[in-house]
N, C-alpha and C positions, 0 to 999 in steps of 0.2 A: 814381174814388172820390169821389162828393159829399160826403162829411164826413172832415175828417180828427179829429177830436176826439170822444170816445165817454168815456161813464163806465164802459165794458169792453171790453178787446179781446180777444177768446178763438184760443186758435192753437189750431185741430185742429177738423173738422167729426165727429169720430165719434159716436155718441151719448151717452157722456158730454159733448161741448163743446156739443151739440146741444140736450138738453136743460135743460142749467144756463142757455144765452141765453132757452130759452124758459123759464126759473120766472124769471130776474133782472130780462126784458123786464114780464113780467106783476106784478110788481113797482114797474113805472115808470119802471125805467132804460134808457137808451140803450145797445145792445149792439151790436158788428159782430165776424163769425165770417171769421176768415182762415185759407183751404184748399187748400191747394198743387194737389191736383188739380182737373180742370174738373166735379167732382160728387160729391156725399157718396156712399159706398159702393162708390168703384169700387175695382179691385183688392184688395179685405180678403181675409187669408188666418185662415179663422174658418169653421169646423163650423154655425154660424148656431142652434147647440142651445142654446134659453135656457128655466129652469122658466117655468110659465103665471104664477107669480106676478110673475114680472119683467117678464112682458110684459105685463101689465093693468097695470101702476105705470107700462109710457108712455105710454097712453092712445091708442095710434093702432091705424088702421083692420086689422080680420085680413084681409083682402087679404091683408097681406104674407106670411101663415104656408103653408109649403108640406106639414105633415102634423105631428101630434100624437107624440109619444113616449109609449107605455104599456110596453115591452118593450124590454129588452138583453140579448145574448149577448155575455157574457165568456169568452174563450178563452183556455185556460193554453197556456203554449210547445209542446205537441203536440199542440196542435189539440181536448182536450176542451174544454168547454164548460159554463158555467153561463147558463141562459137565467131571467131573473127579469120577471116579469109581474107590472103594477098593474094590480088595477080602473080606474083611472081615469088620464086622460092627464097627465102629471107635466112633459110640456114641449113644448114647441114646435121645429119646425127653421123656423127664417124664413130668408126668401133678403134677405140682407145688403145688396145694393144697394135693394131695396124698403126693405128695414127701416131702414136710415141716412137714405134718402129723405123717407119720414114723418115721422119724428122733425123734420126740418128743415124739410120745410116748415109742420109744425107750428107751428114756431119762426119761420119767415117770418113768416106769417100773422099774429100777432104784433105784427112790425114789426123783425124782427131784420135786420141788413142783412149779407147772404154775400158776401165779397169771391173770389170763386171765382180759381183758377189764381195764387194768390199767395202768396210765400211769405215769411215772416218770416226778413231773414237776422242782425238785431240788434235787442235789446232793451237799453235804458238806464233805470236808476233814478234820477229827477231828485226832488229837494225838492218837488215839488207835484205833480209829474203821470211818467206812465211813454212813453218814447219807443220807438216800435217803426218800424225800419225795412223797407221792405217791398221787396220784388224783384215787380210785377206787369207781365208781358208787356213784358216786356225794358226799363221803366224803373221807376230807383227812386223812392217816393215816402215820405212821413214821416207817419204816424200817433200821435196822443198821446190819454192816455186814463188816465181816474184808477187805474183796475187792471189787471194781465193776467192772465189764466187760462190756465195751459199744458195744453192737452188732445191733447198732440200726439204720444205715443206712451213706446216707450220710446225711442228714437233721439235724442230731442230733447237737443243739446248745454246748450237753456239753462238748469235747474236747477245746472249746476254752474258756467258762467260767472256767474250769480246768485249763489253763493255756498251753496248749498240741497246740496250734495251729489252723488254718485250711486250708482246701482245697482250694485252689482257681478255679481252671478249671477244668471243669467236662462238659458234654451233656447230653444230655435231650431223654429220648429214651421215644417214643412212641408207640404203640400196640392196637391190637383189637383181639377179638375172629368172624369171618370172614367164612360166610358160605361159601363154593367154591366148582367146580367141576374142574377137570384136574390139581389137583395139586398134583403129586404123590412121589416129594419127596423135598428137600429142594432145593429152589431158593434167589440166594443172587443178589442183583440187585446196580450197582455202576454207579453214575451220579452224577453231582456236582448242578444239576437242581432238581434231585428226591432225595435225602438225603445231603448235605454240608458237604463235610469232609468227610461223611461215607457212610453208606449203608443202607440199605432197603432188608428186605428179607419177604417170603413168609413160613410157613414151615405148611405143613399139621400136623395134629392130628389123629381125630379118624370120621371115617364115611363120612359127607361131609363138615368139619371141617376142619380150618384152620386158624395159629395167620401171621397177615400184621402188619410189624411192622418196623421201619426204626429208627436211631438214628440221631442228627442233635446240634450244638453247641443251636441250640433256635431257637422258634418256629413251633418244633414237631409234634406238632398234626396238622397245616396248611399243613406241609409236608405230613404228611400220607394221610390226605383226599384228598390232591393234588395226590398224588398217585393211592391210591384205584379207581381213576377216570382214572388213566390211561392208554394208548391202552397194558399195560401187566397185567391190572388185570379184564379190559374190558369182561365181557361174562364166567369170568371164579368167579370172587368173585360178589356172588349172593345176598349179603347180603342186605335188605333193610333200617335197621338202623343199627348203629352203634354202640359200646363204647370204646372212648378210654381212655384207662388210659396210665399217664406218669409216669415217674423216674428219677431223676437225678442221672448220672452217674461220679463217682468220673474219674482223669485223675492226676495221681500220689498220691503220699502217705500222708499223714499225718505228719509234722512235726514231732511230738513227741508221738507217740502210746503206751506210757507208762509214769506214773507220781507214788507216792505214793500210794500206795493201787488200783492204778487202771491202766489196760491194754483197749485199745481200738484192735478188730477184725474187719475183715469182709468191706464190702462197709467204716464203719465210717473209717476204716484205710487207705484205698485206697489201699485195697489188690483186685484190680480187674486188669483183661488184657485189657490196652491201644487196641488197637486194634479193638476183638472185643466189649469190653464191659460188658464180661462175666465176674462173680464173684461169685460163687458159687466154686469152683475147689482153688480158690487161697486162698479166704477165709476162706475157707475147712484148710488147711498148715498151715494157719497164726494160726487158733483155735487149731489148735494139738500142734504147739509150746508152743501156752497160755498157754496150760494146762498143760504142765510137769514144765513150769519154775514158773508159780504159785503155782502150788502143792511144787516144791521143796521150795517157799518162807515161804508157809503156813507151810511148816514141820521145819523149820528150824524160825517161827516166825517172819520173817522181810521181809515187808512187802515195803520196802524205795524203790524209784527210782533209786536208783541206782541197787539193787539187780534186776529189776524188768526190767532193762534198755537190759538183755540179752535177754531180748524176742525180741527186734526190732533187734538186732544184729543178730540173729537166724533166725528170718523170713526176713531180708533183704537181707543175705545170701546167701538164696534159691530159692526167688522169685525176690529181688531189683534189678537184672540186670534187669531181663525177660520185668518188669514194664519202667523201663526207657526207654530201646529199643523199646519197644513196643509204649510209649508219641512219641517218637522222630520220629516212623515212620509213625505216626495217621499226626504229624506236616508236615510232607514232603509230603503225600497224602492230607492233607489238599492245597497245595499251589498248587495242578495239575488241570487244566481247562477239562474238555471234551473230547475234542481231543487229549491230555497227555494218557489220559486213555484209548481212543480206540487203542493208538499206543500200549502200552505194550500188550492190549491183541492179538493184531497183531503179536509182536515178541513172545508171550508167545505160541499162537497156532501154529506159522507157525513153530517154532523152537522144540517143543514139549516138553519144558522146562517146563511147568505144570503138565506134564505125567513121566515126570523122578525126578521131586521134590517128587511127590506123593508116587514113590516106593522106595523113597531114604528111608536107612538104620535111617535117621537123621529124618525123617518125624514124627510131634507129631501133635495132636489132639489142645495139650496144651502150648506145647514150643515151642514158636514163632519164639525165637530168634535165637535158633538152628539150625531150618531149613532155614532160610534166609543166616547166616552166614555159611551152608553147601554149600549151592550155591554160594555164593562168593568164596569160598575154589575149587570146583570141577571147573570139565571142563565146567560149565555153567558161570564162570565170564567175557568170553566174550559176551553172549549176552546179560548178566545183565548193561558192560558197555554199551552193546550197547544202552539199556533201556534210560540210564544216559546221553548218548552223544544226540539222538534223541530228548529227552526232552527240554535240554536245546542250541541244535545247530537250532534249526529251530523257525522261526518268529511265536509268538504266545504262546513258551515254556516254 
């Protein structure tokens, strides 16, 4: 470690930690990024599906993109189908080790200094500076630093030895890297038997490659293997062994995402979409806020929760509805049986209310709540109540 003293020490290299060192470096300040593993993007369990618009806000090279999203097939619990096609490519699948890569050495480049294979096993809040102790390749050393940024997941114990809170509900998403043939564009798959609460998707890569991965309140990986066995992935996922890696995924915010000298980003704040799950795009926001209203603390010396308290107000702002809307409607699909769910996709195809959401003016990639409460507003809140009436007037509902 050539320097132990920084005006920021960031825990977590993923692309939220990634890119906040590189806007805070360019800035002027001295940043080092501390990364348990020996390289950004290894083992992430992550779909790598982000819109175009989030990928043009990091600004690095498309190398990393491994094929365009213009089309999804949504599948109700027996196997029908709604297949909905854009004009135009609405997202991206990047391969996550490239795509964490970039970002960082983005942020090298810079001047950001990676302390790789190291891991944060204590952080202290002292009257003038923050002390973080380190575990790097089997000895311990002391870094201090006038802020920390926790970008470090949800797992991270320190927000609540900090005093900042914690998460309580979150799921557990599962994944594999999945040999296949006939999978030629993304498949989302909804059953209250093949994922709980959520879903289960399918999404090719590159060649005869493809990630099966499905999200579930607990017990994940039983779910997916239960899956991958069954008659929709049957003959098509060719894989003989398996690996699956998991995640927990946070499900609302973080009490308190800012204390004295430190801001928490990213998954640790619960800046992720209720919904699907994604956190990469929200995470993305919450880091660009960090880093102007840090910068403006560090220029102006103060460093106090309260000054530091406009970061949560700023990124709650922007993204705090989007997240609550989004908890509350994961909660009401959570309470729908089987047969709930083949009924809407019934009024959704028969009515073609999925085909006029899709070209609605209101249609986002990323904002969920918008295009749901578009449709309540238009002429489609009649067959939304009719969703509403169906659900709960008939025995079984």
């Amino acid at each position: 470690m050539p320097s132990r003293f920084y005006d920021v020490v960031i825990v977590g290299a993923g692309p939220a930690g990634s890119y906040f060192a590189s806007e805070l470096t360019g800035l002027g300040h001295s940043v080092a990024v501390l990364e348990q593993k020996s390289a950004p993007g290894l083992d992430v369990c992550c779909t790598g599906i982000i819109s175009t618009e989030c990928f043009d806000s990091f600004g690095i090279s498309p190398n990393v993109i491994l094929s365009g999203v213009s089309s999804v097939k949504f599948f109700s619990p027996s196997g029908r189908y709604l297949r909905l096609q854009s004009e135009k490519v609405q997202a991206y699948v990047v391969d996550r080790l490239l795509f964490d890569q970039a970002i960082a050495s983005n942020a090298h480049s810079q001047g950001v200094q990676y302390i790789f294979g190291s891991q944060a096993i204590d952080i202290t809040q002292r009257e003038d500076n923050m002390e973080i102790v380190v575990l790097c390749h089997g000895s311990r050393e002391i870094l201090t630093a006038r802020a920390v940024i926790l970008a470090n997941g949800l797992k991270s114990r320190f927000p609540q030895k900090l005093g900042l809170g914690k998460i309580k509900s979150f799921l557990i998403g599962a994944q594999a890297e999945v040999e296949a043939k006939d999978i030629d564009e993304v498949e989302v798959y909804f059953s209250q038997q093949i994922a709980p609460g959520s879903f289960a998707w399918l999404v090719p890569t590159s060649g005869n490659k493809a990630l099966a991965g499905l999200l579930s309140p607990s017990h994940a990986k039983s779910y997916l293997e239960k899956f991958l066995l069954s008659p929709f992935c049957q003959g098509r996922v060719t894989s003989k062994e398996i690996k699956i890696s998991q995640k927990a995924i946070p499900l609302g915010a973080l009490p308190h995402t800012y204390g004295d000298r430190i801001i928490v980003i990213g998954d640790a704040a619960g800046q992720v979409k209720p919904t699907t799950g994604g956190g990469i795009y929200f995470g993305h926001l919450g880091a660009k806020i960090a880093a102007l209203v840090l910068n403006d603390a560090l220029s102006h010396d103060d460093l106090s929760a309260t000054r530091l308290s406009h970061y949560q107000k700023e990124w709650k702002a922007k993204i705090g509805k989007e997240i609550s809307f989004g908890y509350h409607a994961r909660q009401f699909y959570a309470r729908l049986n089987d047969r709930n769910i083949e009924r809407i996709f019934t009024i959704l195809d028969s009515g073609g209310i999925a085909e006029e959401l899709l070209h609605s003016s209101d249609f986002s990639f990323d904002w969920h709540r918008s295009l749901i409460l578009a449709g309540l507003k238009s002429g489609l809140t009649y067959p939304l109540r009719k969703i509403r009436h169906k659900l709960y007037s008939q025995p079984g509902g």
